[in-house]
Each structure stands twice: as structure tokens, then as C-alpha cells.
C-alpha positions as CSV (number, residue, x, y, z in Angstrom):
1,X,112.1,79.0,97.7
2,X,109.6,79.1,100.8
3,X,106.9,76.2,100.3
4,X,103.5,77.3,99.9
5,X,100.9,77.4,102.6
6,X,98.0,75.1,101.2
7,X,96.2,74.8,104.5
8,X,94.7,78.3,106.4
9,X,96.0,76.7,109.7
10,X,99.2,77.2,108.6
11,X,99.1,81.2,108.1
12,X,100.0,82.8,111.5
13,X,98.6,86.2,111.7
14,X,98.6,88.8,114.1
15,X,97.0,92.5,114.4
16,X,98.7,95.5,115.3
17,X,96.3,97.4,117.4
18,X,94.2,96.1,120.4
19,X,92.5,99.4,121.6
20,X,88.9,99.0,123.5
21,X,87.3,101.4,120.4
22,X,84.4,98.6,119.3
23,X,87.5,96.0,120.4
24,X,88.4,95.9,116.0
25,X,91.3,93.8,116.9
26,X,89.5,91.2,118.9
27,X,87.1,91.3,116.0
28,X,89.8,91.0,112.9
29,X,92.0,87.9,114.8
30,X,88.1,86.2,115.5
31,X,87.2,86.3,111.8
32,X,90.8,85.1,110.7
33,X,90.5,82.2,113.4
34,X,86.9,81.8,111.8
35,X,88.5,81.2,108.3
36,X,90.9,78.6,110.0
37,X,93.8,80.9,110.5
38,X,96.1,80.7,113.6
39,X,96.5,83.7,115.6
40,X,99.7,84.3,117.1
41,X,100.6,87.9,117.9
42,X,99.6,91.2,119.0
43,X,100.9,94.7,118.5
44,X,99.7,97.6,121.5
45,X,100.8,100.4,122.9
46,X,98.9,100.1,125.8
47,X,99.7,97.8,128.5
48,X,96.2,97.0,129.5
49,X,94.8,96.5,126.0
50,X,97.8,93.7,126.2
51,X,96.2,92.2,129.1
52,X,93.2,91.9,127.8
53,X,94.6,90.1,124.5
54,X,96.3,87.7,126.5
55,X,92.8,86.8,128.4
56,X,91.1,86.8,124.8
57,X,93.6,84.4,123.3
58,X,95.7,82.7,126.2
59,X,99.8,82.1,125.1
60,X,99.0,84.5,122.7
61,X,102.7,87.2,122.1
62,X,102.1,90.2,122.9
63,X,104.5,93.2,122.2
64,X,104.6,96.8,122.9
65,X,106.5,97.4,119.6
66,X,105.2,96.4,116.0
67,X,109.5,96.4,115.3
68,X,109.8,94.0,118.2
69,X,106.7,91.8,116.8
70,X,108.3,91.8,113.5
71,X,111.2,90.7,114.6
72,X,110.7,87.7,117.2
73,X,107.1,86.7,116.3
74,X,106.6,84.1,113.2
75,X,103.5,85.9,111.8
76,X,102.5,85.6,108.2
77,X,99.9,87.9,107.8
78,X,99.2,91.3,110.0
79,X,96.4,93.3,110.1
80,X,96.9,96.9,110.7
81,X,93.8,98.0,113.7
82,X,95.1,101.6,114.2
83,X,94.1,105.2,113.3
84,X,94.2,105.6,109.9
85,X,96.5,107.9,110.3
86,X,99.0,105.9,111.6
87,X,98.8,103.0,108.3
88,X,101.8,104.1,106.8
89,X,104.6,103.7,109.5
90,X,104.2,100.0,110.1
91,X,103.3,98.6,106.4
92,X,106.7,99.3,105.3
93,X,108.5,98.1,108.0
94,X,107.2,94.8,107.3
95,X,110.1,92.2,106.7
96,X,110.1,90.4,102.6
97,X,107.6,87.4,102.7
98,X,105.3,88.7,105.2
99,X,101.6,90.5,104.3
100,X,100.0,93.7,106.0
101,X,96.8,94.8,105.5
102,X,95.7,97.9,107.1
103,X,92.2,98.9,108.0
């Protein structure tokens, strides 16, 4: 059995989805970093949208495929920034013991 996380520092969380439309990621890891999360990854198609998440969160992964972040990243939580359209594909790809949340 996994130990419990009792301290929000310890959940690693990561968005899928970086696009410049209102910058949502940027906004979704800077409210989980606000409640004393740890951001760790990010999920984006486009390589420029990468850059910029690297210069918004310096040492921060970045990944061109959400299978890829699934599978080398640590994250415990990931927040789906994409279409809606687009929600389903990624949620149940996600690995046991890890949590999505699409918006």
C-alpha cells in the first residue's frame, strides 16, 4: 500500500495542454502551486507553447506526448487544458494511482 500524501507539497501535478488561448495552463499549474502543490510536468503539442513552459517554470519536463509524460514523469495529479473535445483520449490512459481532471 502507497503511503498517503498529508502535505500538498508532496502532490506533483502537471497539465496537459499549454496553448497561448487565455494561457489556462499557466493559470491551472499557478493556482495548484498557490495551494502548495509542486508542479512538475507539461503535456503540448506545440513546440513553442513548450518553450514558453520551460521559461514559466524553469527545470520544469516538458513532453510532446501525454503517453510519454505518463510514463517517465512522477506526476500525481494532471489537469486536462485541452478542447473539450479532446477530454476523453488522455483521462483513460492515465496509469492506476494517478488523478486527471479535465477542464
Amino acid at each position: 500500500m502507497k503511503n498517503k500524501i498529508t502535505n500538498p507539497k508532496e502532490i506533483k501535478v502537471g497539465v496537459i495542454g499549454y496553448g497561448g488561448a487565455f494561457n489556462m495552463g499557466r493559470a491551472h499549474l499557478k493556482e495548484m502551486e498557490a495551494a502548495g502543490m509542486t508542479p512538475v510536468a507539461v503535456a503540448e503539442l506545440d513546440p513553442q507553447r513548450l518553450a514558453v513552459a520551460s521559461q514559466d517554470y524553469p527545470g520544469i519536463q516538458t513532453y510532446s506526448k501525454v503517453t510519454e509524460m505518463l510514463k517517465k514523469s512522477d506526476v500525481n495529479l494532471v489537469t486536462i487544458i485541452t478542447p473539450h473535445n479532446t477530454h476523453a483520449p488522455p483521462g483513460p490512459a492515465m496509469p492506476q494511482g494517478r488523478a486527471s481532471c479535465g477542464l
